[in-house]
C-alpha positions as CSV (number, residue, x, y, z in Angstrom):
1,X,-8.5,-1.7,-20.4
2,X,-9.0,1.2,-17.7
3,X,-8.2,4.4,-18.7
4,X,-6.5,6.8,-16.2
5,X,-8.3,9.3,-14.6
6,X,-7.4,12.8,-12.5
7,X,-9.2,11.2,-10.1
8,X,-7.6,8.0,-9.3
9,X,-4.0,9.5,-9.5
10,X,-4.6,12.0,-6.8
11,X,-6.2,9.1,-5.1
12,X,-2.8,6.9,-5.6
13,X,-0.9,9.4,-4.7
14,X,-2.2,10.5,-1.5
15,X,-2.0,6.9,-1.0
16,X,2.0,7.1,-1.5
17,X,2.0,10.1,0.5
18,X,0.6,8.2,3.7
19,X,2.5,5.5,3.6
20,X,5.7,7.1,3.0
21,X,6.1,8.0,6.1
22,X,4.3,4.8,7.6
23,X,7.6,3.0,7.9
24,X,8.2,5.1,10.9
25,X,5.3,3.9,12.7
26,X,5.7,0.3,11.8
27,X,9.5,0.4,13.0
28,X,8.0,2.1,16.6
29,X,6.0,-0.2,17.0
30,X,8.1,-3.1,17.1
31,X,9.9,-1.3,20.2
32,X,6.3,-2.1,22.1
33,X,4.7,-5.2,20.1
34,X,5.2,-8.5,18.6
35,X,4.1,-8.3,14.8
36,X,1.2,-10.3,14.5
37,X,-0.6,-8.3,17.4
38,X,0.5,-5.2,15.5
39,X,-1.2,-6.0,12.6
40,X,-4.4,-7.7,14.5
41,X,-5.0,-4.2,16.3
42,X,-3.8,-1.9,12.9
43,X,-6.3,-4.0,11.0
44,X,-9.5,-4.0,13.8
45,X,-9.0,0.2,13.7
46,X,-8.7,0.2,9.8
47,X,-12.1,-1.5,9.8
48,X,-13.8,0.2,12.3
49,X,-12.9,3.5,11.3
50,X,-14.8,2.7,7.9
51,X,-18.0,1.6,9.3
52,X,-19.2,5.8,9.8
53,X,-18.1,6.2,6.7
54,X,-20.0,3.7,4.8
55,X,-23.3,4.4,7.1
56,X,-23.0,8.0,6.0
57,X,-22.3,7.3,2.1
58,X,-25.2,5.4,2.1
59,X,-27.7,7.6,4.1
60,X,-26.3,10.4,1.2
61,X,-27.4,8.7,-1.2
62,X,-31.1,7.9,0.3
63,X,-31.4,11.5,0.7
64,X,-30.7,12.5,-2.6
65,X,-32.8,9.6,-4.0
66,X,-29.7,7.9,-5.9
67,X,-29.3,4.4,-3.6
68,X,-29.9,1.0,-5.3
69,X,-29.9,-2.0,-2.9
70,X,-26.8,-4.4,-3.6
71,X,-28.4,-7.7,-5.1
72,X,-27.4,-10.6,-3.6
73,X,-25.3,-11.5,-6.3
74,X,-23.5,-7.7,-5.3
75,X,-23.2,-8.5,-1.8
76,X,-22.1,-12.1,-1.9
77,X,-19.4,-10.8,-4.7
78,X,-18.0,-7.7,-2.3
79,X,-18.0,-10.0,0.4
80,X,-15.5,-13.0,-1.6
81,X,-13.4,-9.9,-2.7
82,X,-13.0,-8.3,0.5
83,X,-12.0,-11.8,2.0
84,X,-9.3,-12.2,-1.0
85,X,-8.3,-8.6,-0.7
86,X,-8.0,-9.1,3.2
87,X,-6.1,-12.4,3.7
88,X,-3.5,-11.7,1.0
89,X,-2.5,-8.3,2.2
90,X,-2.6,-9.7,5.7
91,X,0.3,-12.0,4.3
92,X,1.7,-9.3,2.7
93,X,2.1,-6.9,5.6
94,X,3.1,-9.6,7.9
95,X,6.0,-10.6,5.7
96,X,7.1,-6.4,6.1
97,X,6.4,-6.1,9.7
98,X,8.8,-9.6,10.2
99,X,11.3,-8.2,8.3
100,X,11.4,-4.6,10.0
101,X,11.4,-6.0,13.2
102,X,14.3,-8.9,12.3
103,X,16.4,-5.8,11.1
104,X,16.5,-4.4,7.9
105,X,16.7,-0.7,7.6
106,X,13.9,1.3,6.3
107,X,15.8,2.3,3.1
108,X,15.9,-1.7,2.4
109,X,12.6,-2.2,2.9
110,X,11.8,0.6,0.9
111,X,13.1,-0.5,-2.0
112,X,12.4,-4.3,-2.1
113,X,8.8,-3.8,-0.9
114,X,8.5,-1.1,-4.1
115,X,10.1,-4.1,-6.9
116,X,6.3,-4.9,-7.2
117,X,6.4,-1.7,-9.8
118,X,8.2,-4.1,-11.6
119,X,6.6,-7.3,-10.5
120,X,3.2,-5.8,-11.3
121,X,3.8,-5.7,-15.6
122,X,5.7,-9.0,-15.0
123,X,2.7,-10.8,-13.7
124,X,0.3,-9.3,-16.0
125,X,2.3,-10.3,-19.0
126,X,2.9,-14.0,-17.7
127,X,-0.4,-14.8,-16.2
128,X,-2.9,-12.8,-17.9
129,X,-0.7,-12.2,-21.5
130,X,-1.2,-8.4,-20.4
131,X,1.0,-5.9,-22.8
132,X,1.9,-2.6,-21.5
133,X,3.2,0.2,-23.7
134,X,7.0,-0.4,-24.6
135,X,7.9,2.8,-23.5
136,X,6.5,1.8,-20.3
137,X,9.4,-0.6,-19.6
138,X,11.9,2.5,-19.6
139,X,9.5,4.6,-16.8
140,X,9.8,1.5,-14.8
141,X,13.7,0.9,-15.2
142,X,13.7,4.7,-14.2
143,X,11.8,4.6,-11.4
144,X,14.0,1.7,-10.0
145,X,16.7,3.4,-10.5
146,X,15.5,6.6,-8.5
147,X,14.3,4.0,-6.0
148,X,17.6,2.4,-5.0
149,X,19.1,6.1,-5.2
150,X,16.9,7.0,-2.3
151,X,16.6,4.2,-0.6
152,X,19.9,2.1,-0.6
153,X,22.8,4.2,1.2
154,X,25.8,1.6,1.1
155,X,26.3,-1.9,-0.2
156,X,23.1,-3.9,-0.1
157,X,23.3,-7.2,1.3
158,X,20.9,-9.7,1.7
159,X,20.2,-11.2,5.3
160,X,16.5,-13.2,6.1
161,X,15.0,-10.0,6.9
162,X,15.5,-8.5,3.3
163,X,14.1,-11.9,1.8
164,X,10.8,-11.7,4.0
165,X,10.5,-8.0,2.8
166,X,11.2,-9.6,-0.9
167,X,8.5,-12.1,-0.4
168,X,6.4,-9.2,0.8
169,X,6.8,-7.9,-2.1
170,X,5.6,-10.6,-4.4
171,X,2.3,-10.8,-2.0
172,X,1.4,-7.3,-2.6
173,X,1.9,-7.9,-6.0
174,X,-0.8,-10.6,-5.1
175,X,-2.9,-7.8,-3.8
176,X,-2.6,-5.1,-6.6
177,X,-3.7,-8.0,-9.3
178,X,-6.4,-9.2,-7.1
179,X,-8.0,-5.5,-6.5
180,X,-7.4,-4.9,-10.1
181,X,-8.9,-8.1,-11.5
182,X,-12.0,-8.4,-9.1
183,X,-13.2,-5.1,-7.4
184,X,-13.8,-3.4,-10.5
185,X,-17.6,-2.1,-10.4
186,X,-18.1,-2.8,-6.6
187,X,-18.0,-0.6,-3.5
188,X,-14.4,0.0,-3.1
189,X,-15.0,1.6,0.5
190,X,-17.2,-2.1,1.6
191,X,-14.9,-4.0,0.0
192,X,-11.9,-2.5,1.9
193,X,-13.6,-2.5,5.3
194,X,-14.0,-6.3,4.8
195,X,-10.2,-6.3,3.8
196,X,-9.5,-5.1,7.3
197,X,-11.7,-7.1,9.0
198,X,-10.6,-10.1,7.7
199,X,-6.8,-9.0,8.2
200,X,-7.5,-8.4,11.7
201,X,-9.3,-11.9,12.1
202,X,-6.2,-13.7,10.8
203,X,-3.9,-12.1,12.8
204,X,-5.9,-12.4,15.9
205,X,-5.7,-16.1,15.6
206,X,-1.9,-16.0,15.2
207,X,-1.4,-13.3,17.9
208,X,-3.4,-15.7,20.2
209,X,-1.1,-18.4,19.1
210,X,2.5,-17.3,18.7
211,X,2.4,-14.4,21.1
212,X,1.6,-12.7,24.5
213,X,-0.3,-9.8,24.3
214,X,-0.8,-7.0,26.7
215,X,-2.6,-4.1,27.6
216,X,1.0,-2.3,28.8
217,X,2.1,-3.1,25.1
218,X,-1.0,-2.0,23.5
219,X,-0.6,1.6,25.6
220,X,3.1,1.7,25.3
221,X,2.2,1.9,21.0
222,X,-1.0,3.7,20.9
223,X,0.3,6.1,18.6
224,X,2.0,4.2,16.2
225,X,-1.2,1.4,16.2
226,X,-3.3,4.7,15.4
227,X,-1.2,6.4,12.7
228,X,-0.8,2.5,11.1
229,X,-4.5,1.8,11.5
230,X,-6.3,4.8,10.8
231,X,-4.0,6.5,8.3
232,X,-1.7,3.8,6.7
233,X,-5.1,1.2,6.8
234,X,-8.0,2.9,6.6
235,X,-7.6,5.4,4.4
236,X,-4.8,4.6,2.4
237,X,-5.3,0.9,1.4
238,X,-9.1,2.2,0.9
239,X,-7.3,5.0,-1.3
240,X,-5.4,2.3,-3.1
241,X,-8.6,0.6,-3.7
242,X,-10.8,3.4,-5.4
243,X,-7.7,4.6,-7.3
244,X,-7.0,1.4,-9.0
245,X,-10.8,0.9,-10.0
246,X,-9.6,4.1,-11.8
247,X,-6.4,3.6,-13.0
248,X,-4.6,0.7,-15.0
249,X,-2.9,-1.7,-12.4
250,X,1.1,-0.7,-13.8
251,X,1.0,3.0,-13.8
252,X,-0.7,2.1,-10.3
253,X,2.0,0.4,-9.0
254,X,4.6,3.3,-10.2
255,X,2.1,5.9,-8.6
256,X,2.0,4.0,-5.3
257,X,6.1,4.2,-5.2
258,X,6.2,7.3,-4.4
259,X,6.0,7.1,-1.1
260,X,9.8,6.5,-1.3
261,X,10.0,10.4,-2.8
262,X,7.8,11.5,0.0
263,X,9.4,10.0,2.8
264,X,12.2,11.9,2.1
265,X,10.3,15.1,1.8
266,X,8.1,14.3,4.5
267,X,11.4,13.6,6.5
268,X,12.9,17.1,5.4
269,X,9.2,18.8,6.5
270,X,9.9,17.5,10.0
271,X,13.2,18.7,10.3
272,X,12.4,22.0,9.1
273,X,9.7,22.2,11.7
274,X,12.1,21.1,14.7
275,X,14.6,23.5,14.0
276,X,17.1,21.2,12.8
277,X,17.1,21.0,9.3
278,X,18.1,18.3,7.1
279,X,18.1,18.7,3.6
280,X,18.4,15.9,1.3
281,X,21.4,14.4,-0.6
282,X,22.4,14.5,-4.0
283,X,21.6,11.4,-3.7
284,X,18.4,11.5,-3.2
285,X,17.6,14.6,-5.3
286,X,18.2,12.4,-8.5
287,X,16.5,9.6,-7.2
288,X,13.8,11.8,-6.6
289,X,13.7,13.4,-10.1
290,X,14.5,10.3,-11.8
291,X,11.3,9.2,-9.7
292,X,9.2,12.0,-11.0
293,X,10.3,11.7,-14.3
294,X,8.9,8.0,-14.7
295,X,5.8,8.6,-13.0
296,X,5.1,11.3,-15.5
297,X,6.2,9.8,-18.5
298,X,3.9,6.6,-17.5
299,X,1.1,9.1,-17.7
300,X,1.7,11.0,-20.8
301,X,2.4,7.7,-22.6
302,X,-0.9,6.3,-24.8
303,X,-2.3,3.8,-22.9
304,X,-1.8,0.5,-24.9
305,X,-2.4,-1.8,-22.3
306,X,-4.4,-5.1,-23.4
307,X,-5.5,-8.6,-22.4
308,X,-4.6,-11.2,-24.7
């Protein structure tokens, strides 16, 4: 059992803060780019913008006399976990991109990307006969709730687009129980760099395949690939990493969902900014405080959380 820590909240939650307002971007971008060359170039910029970043960490440490080498046994480990981490978030954000660009609205894909706060318990309990506090169950129910208040305007109805999202969904469910399972004790930063690498690998192979890249397309997005890759990648998914080494994988998950809350605000900001304010709804105030709520019950609760 990991017990939470200050540390790897604020982590998670600048996580959530990112990427709730990375929907933007990725909806842009489809105005420019096909999906899979999307996430090939979001992926190669995630990765590279690491590489300083684990070069400085490391020289750091040499200066203050506190680096160990990796054995062999470390490297070969952070390489295998990196790979995992890599190819199923690739599937994962595919499944997203596929579904924003065949049509459903952000506030859908909002909300079904975020059932893995519920997916996340589910597959603990089934596969690895994880419990989770009772309690916990009623912060989640909550936080659904305040999820389809901000996110779901009308009737919802399903068309493909919302089912790839769903499927997207299950995948980074994938992801969450593969960081949380097998990057415990390694170097979160490495082992997300190799995430993005091998992200960018797949999707290069597809992007050769299924679609016609360009340099006009690659200008024509620049911003949106840079936001997605350097903000929404690189530090956020590397944010999502170091936080869950921190933090048990179900109040994870309800952390991460924030970034429904703070697309709102973040969307209010922006307004303000312009000149032409737009406040939120009542709506979405009690979504948002039902939101709140749950995510600070979750971490108030005694953490009870056990393999069986």
């Amino acid at each position: 059992m990991k017990r939470n820590t200050a540390s790897g909240t604020l982590m998670l939650l600048a996580c959530a803060i990112i990427w709730g307002t990375a929907f933007v971007a990725q909806s842009e971008a489809m105005d420019s780019m096909e999906p899979l060359t999307f996430q090939a170039m979001r992926s190669y910029l995630g990765g590279l913008v690491l590489l300083p970043l684990i070069a400085g960490v490391d020289i750091t440490k040499k200066k203050a006399g506190i680096y160990r080498k990796p054995t062999s046994e470390e490297r070969k480990k952070t390489f295998l976990v990196g790979v995992a981490c890599g190819t199923v978030l690739c599937i994962a954000s595919l499944f997203q991109q596929y579904g924003i660009a065949m049509g459903t609205s952000g506030g859908n894909a909002g909300f079904i990307t975020a059932l893995y706060i519920l997916l996340v318990p589910v597959a603990g309990l089934v596969f690895f006969k994880r419990k989770v506090h009772p309690a916990l169950w009623l912060c989640i129910g909550a936080a659904l709730a305040g999820l389809w208040f901000i996110c779901i305007k009308g009737d919802m109805t399903f068309a493909v687009s919302d089912i790839m999202v769903l499927i997207c969904a299950f995948v980074f469910t994938a992801h969450i129980i593969v960081v949380d399972r097998f990057a415990s004790g390694l170097d979160g930063i490495k082992v997300s760099c190799i995430q993005f690498f091998t992200s960018a690998v797949i999707a290069t192979v597809g992007m050769l395949i299924f679609e016609k890249p360009s340099v006009s397309q690659l200008l024509d997005g620049w911003f949106p690939i840079v936001y997605a890759g350097v903000m929404s990648s690189g530090v956020a998914y590397t944010l999502q990493i170091l936080g869950q080494q921190r933090t048990d994988p179900t109040v994870a998950s309800l952390l991460m969902s924030l970034e429904s809350v703070f697309a709102v605000l973040g969307t209010v900001a922006v307004s303000i900014i312009q000149g032409h304010p737009e406040y939120p709804t009542a709506r979405e105030l009690i979504g948002c405080a039902l939101m709140f709520a749950a995510i600070i019950a979750a971490q108030l609760l005694p953490q009870r959380e056990t393999d069986g």
